[in-house]
Structure formats: C-alpha cells, structure tokens
C-alpha positions in Angstrom: 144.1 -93.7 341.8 141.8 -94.9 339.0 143.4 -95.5 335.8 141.7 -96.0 332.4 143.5 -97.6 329.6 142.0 -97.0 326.1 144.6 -97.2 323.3 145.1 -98.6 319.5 147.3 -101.5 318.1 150.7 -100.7 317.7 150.2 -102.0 313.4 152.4 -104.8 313.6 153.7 -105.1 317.1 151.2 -104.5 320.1 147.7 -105.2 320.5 145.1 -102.7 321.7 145.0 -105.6 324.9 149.0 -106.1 325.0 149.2 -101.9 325.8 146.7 -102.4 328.7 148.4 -105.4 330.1 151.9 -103.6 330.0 150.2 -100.2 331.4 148.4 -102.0 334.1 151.5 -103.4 335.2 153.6 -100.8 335.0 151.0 -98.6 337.2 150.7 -101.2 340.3 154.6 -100.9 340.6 154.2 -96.8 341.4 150.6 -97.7 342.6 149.9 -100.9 344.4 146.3 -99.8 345.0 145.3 -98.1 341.8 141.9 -99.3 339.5 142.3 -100.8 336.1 140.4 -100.2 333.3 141.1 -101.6 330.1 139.0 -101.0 327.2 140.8 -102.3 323.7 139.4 -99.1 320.8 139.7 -99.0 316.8 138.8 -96.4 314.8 136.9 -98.5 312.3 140.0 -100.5 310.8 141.9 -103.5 311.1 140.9 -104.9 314.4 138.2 -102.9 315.5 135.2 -106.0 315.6 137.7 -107.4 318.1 137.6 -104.1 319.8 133.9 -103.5 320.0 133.8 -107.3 321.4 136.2 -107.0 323.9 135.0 -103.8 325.3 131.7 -104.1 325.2 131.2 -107.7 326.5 128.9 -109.3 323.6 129.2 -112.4 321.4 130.9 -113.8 317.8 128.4 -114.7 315.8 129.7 -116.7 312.8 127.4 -117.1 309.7 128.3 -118.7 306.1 127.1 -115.4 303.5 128.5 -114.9 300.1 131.8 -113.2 299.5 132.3 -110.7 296.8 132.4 -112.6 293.8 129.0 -114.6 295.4 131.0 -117.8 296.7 129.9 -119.0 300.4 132.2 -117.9 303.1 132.3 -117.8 306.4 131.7 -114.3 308.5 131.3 -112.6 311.8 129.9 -109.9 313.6 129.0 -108.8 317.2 126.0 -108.9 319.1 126.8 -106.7 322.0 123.9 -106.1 324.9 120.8 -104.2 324.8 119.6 -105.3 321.2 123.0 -103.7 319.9 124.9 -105.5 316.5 128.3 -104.4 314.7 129.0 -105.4 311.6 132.5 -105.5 309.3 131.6 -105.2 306.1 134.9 -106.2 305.3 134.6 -109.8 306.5 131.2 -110.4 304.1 132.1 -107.8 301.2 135.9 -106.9 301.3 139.4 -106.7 299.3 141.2 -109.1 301.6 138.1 -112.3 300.3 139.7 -111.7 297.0 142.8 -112.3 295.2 144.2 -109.7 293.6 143.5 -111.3 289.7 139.8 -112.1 291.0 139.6 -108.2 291.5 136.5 -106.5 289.6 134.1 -103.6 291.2 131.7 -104.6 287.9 131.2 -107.7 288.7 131.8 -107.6 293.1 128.6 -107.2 295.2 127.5 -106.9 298.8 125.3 -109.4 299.1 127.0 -110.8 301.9 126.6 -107.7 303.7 123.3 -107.6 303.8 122.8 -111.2 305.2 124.6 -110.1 308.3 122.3 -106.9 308.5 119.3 -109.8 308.1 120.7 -112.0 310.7 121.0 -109.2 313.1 117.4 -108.4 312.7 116.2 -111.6 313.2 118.2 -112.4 316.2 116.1 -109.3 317.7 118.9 -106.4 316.9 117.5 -103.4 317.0 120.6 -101.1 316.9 123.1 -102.1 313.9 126.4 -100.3 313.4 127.9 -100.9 310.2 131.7 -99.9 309.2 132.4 -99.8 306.0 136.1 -99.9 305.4 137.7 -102.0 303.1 135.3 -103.4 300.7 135.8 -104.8 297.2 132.8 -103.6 295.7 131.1 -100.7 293.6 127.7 -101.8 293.6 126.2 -99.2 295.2 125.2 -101.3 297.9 122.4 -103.0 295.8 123.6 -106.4 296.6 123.2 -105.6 300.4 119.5 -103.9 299.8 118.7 -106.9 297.6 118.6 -109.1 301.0 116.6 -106.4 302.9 114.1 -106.9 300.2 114.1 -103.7 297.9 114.0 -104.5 294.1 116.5 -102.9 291.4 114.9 -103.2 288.0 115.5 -103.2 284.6 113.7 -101.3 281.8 111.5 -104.7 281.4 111.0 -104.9 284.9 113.5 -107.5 285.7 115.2 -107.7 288.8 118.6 -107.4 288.8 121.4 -109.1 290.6 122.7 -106.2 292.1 126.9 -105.8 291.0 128.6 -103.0 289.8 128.0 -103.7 286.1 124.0 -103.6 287.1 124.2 -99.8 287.9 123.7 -98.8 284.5 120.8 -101.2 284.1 118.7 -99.7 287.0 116.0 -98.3 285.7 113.4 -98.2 288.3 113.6 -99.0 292.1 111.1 -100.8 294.8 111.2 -100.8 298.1 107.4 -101.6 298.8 108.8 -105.0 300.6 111.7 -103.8 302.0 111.9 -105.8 305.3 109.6 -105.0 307.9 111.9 -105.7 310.8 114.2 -102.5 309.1 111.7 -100.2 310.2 111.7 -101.0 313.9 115.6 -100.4 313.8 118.5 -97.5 314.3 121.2 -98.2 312.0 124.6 -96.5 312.2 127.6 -96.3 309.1 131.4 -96.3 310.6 132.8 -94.3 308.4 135.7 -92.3 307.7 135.7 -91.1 303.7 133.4 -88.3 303.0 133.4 -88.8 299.0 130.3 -88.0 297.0 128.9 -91.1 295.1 129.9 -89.5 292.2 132.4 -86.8 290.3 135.9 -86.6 290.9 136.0 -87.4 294.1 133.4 -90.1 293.8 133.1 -93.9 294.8 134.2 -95.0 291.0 136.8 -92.6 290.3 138.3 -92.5 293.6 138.6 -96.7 294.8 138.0 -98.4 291.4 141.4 -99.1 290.7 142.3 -100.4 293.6 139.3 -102.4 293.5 140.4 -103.7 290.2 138.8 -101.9 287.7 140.5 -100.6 284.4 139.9 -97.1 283.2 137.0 -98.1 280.9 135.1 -99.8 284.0 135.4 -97.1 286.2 133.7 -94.7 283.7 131.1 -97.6 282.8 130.6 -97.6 286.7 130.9 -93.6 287.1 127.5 -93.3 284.9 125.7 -95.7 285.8 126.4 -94.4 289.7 125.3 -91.3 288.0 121.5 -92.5 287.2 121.9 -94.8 290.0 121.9 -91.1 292.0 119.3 -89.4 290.6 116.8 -92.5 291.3 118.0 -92.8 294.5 117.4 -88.8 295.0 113.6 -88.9 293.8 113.2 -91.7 296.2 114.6 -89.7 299.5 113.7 -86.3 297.9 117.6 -85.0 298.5 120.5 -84.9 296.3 122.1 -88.0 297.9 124.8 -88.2 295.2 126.7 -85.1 297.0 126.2 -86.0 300.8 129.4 -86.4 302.6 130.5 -90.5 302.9 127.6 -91.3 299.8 130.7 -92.4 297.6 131.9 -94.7 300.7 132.5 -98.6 299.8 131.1 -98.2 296.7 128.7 -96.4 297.4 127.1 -98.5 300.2 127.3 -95.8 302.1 124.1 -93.6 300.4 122.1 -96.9 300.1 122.2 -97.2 304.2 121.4 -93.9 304.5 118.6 -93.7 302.0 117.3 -96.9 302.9 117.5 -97.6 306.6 117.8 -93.9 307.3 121.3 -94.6 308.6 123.5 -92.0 310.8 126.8 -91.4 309.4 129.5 -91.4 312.1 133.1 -90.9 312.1 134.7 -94.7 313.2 136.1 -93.8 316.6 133.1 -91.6 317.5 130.9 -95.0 316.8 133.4 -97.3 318.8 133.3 -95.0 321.9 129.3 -94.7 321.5 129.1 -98.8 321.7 131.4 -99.5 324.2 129.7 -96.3 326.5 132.8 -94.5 326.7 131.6 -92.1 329.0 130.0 -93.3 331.3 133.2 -95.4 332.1 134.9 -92.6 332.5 133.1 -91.2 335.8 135.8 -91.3 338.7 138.7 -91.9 336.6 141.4 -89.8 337.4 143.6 -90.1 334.4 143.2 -92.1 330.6 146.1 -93.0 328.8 145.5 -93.4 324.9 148.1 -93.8 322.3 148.8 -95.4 318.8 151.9 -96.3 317.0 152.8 -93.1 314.9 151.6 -89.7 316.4 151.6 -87.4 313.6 149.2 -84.3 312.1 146.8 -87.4 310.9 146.1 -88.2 314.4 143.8 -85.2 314.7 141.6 -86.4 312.1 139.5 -88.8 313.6 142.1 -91.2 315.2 141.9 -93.2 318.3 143.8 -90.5 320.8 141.8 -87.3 319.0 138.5 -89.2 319.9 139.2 -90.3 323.7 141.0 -87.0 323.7 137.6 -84.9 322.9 135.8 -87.1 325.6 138.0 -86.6 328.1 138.1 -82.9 327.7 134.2 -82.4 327.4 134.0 -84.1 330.6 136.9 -83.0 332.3 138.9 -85.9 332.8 143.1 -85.5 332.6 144.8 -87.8 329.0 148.1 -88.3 327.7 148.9 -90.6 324.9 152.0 -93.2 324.8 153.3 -93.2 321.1 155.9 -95.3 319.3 156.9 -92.2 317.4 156.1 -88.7 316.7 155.6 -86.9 313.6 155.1 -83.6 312.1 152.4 -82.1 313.7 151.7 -84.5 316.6 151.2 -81.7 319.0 148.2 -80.8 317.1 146.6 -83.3 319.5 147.1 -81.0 322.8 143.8 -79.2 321.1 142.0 -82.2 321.4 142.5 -83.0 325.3 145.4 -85.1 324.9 147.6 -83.1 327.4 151.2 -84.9 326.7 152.5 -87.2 324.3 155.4 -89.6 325.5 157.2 -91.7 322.5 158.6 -95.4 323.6 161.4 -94.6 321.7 164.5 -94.5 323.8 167.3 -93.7 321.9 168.8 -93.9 318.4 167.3 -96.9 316.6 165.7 -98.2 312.6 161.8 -99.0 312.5 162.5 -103.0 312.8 164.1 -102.7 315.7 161.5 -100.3 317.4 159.0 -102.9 316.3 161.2 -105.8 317.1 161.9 -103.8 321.0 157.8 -102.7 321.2 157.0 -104.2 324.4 160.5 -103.6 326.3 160.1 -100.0 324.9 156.6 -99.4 325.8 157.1 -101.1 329.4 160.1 -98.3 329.6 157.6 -95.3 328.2 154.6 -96.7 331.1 157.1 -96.6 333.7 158.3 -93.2 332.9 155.2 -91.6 333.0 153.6 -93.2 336.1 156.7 -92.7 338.3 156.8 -88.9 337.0 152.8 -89.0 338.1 154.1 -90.1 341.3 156.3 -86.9 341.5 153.5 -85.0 341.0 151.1 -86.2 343.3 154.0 -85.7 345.7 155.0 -82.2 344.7 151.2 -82.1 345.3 151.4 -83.0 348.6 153.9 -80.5 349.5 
C-alpha cells in the first residue's frame, strides 16, 4: 500500500507535520509494509511558507526590509528548486509587524514587499509566487512597484513615496525603468479575496478598518484608489479597477497583475502547483487530507476541496480526518473527498478536543486504516 498524507494544521493544536507523523504511524500498525508520503499544505494562511518549504525541499532566506510603517525588520521567503521563489507578504508588509495603535492604511506601505520580490530576482528566481494575505497596507502596492523601479508622480513631477495617503497624489505613472530582470520572470498572486480595488466591495471600504483607518481615511483612500484605477487602466488598456482579487491587500493585488503580468490563483491551487502535487500522486493508492473544522467553507478553496479536485481529476481514492463537522461538510463528497471521519469520540467542549488533539486524531487514524484493512479483506473474498 502507498499512502499519501497531505493535510492542514489543526489552528491551535496539530501541525500539518504532527497529522503526518500520527497517520504514518497509525498505518504501519494495520500495514507494516505500506509507503509514506508526507507533504505538510496551507491554503495561503498562517503557516503556509512553512508548508511550501517543507514540501518542496528549498531554502529560508532571511533578509532585513522595511516593515509597514518603513522601520528595518527582519523577513523570509523560500527559494524552492528550479529558479522557483515564494513570498509572504505578510512577514515584509503585514498587520501582525504592527501594533494595534501603530495601525494606519494612509500612512502603511509595501515597500518591504517589494525588496523580497528584488532579492528573488537577483538570486536568479525566475518563478515568484506571492500570497497576499494579511497585509497592513492600502497603498495600492506602490511601495512594492517603487523597489522594481516604476515611478508614481505628482502633478510637479515628483516621485512619491508610495503609502496609502500618496494615492490621491498620483498623477502620472512610469514604468520606463521598471526592472529588467521582471521581464524575464512568471510571477504568481496566492490569493483568496476576489474584491474589486474599488466600490463597495473594494480594497478601502472593505479592509480599512481593520487596517486602522477611520471613516474619513477610508473615503480619502476610496478616491484616490479611484484615479489610482483609471491610470492604472490606460496603462494595461483594461478596466483593472473591477478584476476579480484587484482590491486584494490593498490593492497589491492589481499592481502585480498590471505590472508583472501576474496570474491570479486561488492559495491551495498555488501550494499544490509548487510542491508538484501531482506528479506525487502517481502510484498512490489512497490520500488522506483533513483540517480542523469541516464545514460548507471547506468547499471554497480549502485545503481538502483542493487535494480533493486533484485526486478526483486523476483518479486517485481521498478521505479527510476532521476535528469536527459542520453544516454542510458533506459538500466536500463533490470535490473527491469520498468520507469524512471526525476525531471526536464522544461528548466533549472545544478545550478539551483541543487539549485531547493528538490522542483523538491517533484514535480517528486507527479507525480508518483498520476499516481499510476490512476492506482489502472483504476484497479478497
């Protein structure tokens, strides 16, 4: 038997890499002899740089960038094999670098995003994912174009520092010198929001409060996004302000894709691209998936939905292990995942499922391989 192992965290309790251990060890008790695979996934949130790394075999680079607010801090990314990068935003440009008085989209940039873009192209990158999750700022993603080498402007021709309160100051845009080593890459946006960059449902109106702006900001921000749109438009000749995942950290998410021509992905669908999902999948004879609430959300671009879809294209038996179910979890049987087995055991609050996670998912493993033993021997019959 070859098993493959490809789960999230367990938010507060069990690693991505504790789930595999447990699984692996529960298998060799019904199967001595089976293969283990182990590959730790994310979705594009908390732990997911960890994720790509493990999975995919590459390296921590640490560089010292500038945080939000422009201070130096320390950062990291992945530089993963075949000229392949992937990049947090979060851990250059994101809400957790801040605390919670310091919070301000006018006055927040991405600078720091952009540096670890640079360093990637310098080191010889030529593939750069970038998730965007989680950032602090509302900038528009000037800050991180600013690096790359394309000029924001002001009516006198001055360039401009590139934070939120710069977006109604734009008046002209150049990117004559953007960096040459951009145009000899592929760049790819994680990203799971498909906001415009403006309107309603835009980047202000939408994540400037919880980015720390008061209602006065947030329409200061919401028009200058507004001619920051229409500039950005005449420059890519469509009307970038309404594309699906524009209004994304700030709008960050319309500057990669005007700028660096960037592909917009959902998060697991880029995870399982850089850690070659499929082809790890040949021979495997079943995958077991999971994450720590099963629920109608699940279907939407979480971890089991997107193993689930690759499993079923290419024919390959998965169940997911939960720690609970919720309305609508079986809305995941559509997306390959064939059953759904909960940890929990019996009657019992959230902290002591949490404080229980690993006796209680050891019980769940060894349920399902010894009832895959039964059917291999039914089988047999």
């Amino acid at each position: 038997m070859k098993f493959l192992f490809a789960s999230d965290s367990f938010k507060g309790s069990l690693s991505s890499a504790q789930t595999a251990a447990i699984l692996e060890r529960e298998a060799r008790l019904c199967f001595p002899d089976c293969e283990c695979i182990s590959l730790p996934v994310a979705d594009g949130g908390e732990g997911t740089l960890e994720a790509v790394l493990q999975a995919a075999g590459g390296i921590l680079i640490r560089k010292e960038v500038r945080d939000p607010l422009g201070r130096n801090v320390l950062a990291s990314y992945a530089v993963l094999d075949g000229g392949r990068a992937f990049i947090e935003m979060a851990e250059a440009s994101g809400l957790p670098l801040l605390k919670p008085e310091e919070r301000n989209p006018l006055l927040t940039g991405t600078y720091g995003t952009g540096q670890l873009i640079l360093d990637a192209l310098e080191r010889g990158c030529s593939q750069i994912t970038v998730a965007i999750g989680g950032s602090a700022t509302n900038d528009g993603g000037m800050g991180a174009l600013r690096v790359l080498g394309v000029r924001f402007l002001d009516e006198e021709g001055n360039e401009l520092e590139g934070t939120g309160r710069d977006l109604s100051r734009v008046k002209s845009i150049d990117s004559e010198l953007i960096c040459p080593l951009v145009r000899g890459a592929s760049f790819t946006v994680m990203c799971d929001v498909k906001n415009p960059l403006t309107g309603k449902d835009g980047a202000a109106r939408t994540f400037g409060r919880q980015k720390g702006g008061t209602e006065a900001d947030i329409e200061l921000l919401e028009a200058g996004m507004e001619r920051y749109g229409e500039l950005m438009a005449e420059l890519c000749g469509y009307d970038i302000a309404a594309a699906e995942g524009a209004g994304a950290a700030g709008g960050l998410g319309a500057a990669l894709s005007v700028f660096l021509d960037a592909e917009m992905k959902p998060g697991i669908e880029a995870v399982l691209d850089l850690i070659d999902f499929d082809r790890k999948l040949r021979g495997v004879d079943l995958v077991i998936t999971g994450e720590g609430r099963m629920d109608w959300q699940s279907s939407f671009g979480k971890v089991p939905s997107g193993v689930g879809e690759h499993c079923k294209r290419l024919g390959v038996p998965a169940v997911a292990v939960v720690g609970g179910m919720g309305e609508g979890a079986e809305n995941i049987y559509e997306h390959g995942i064939l059953s759904i087995i909960p940890t929990v055991n019996g009657a019992m609050n959230l902290d002591e499922a949490m404080e229980r996670a690993e006796e209680l998912y050891a019980g769940a493993a060894g349920r399902l391989f010894r009832l895959l033993k039964v059917g291999i021997s039914l089988k047999d019959k």
